[in-house]
N, C-alpha and C positions, 0 to 999 in steps of 0.2 A: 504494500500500500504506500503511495505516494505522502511522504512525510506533511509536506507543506499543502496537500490538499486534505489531513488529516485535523490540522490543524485550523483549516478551513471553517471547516464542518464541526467541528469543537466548540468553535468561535460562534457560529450560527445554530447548534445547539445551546451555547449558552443565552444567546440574544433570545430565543423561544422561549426559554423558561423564566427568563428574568432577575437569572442571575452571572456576575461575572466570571472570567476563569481562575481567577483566586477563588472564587466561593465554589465551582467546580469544581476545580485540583483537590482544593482541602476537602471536599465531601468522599473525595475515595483516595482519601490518605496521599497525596502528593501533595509535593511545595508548590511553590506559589510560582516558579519559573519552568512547570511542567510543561504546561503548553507551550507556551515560547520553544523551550526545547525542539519539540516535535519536529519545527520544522525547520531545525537546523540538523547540516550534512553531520553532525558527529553525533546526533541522538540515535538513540538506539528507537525512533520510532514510536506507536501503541503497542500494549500488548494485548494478546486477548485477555488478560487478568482485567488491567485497566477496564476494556471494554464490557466486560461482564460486569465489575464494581458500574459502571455508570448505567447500563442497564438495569441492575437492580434496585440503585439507589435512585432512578428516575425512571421510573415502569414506561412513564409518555412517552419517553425518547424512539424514534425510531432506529433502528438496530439496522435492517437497511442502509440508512442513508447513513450512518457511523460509517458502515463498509462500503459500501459502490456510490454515496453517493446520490442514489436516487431515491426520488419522494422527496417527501419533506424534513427538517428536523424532527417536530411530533408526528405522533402515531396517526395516522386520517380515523382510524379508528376507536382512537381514548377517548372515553367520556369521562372526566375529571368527575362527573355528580355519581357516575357510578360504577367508577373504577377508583377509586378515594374512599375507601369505605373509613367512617369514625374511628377504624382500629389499626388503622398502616401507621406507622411509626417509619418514617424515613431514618434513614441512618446519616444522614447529614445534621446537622444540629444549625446548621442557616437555612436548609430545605425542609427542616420540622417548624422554624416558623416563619416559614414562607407558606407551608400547607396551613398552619393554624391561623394566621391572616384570612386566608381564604376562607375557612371553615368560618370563619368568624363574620367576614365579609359576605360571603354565602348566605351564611344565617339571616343574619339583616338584611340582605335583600329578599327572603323567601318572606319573614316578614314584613317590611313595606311589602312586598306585591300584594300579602293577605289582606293588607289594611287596604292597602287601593281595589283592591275586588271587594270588598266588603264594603268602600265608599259609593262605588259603582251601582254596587246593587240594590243599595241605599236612594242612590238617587234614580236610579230608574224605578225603584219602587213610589219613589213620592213626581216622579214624573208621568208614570203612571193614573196616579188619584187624580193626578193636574188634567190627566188628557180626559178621567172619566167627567171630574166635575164641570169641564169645558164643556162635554156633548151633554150631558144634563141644562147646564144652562144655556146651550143653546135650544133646545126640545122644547125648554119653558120660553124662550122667549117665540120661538116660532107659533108655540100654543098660545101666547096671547098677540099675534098679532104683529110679534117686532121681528123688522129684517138686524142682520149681523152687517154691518158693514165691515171694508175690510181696513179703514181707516181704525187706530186703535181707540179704546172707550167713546165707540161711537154706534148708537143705537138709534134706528129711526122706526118710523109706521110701514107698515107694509101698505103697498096699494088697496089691499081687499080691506084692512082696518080701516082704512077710510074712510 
């Protein structure tokens, strides 16, 4: 595998997850000049050890595109809501609270949505009573005789009242 195209892909692995490659390196036990490394002519390269710690320590990662390259960095396939179950414990300690941000960030937003679906159906329920108490007072006024004009609080005589 091409050093500097390994290192590439590292890079752009890190930029998807939103973290840097010091927070990378040190999440599967390398220095902080690991990457860098990579893609110089005297490194000895990844190894599949490497490769394996970063796939396990970041299940999203695409494993693919680590080796050849192709697809994306994340998985097209991870669903973070349910492939993140409450009980994964990353083995990074900057990627456990970067999942707990999330979790937490997650949370609050499942609640606003609750409250905005529950505002919603609030107000289509009292939009509702509006549309029924509307066509009742129009009934009543047609039954005595008054047109609805379309001008607003504007009631006139019907012709036949006349």
């Amino acid at each position: 595998m091409a050093k500097k195209q390994i290192q590439l892909r590292l890079n752009a692995v890190g930029e998807a997850l939103g973290i840097s490659m010091r927070q990378l390196a040190k999440s599967i036990g390398r220095s902080e000049g690991w990457v860098s490394s990579l893609g110089n002519l005297k490194g000895d390269g990844i190894s599949s050890e490497d490769l394996s710690k970063i796939i396990d320590t970041y299940p999203e990662v695409n494993k693919d595109y680590l080796l050849t390259g192709n697809g994306s960095p994340i998985r097209e396939d991870y669903d973070t809501l349910t492939e993140l179950p409450d009980t994964y414990e990353p083995k990074s300690e900057d990627y456990r609270e970067l999942c707990m941000a999330y979790r937490a960030d997650l949370a609050e937003t499942r609640e606003d949505l609750r409250r905005q679906r529950e505002a919603y159906f609030a107000l289509m329920e009292v939009n509702n009573k509006l549309f029924a108490e509307l066509a009742r007072i129009q009934a009543a006024c047609l039954a005595a005789g008054l047109r609805i004009s379309d001008e607003p609080n504007h009631l006139s005589p019907t012709p036949s009242s006349l």
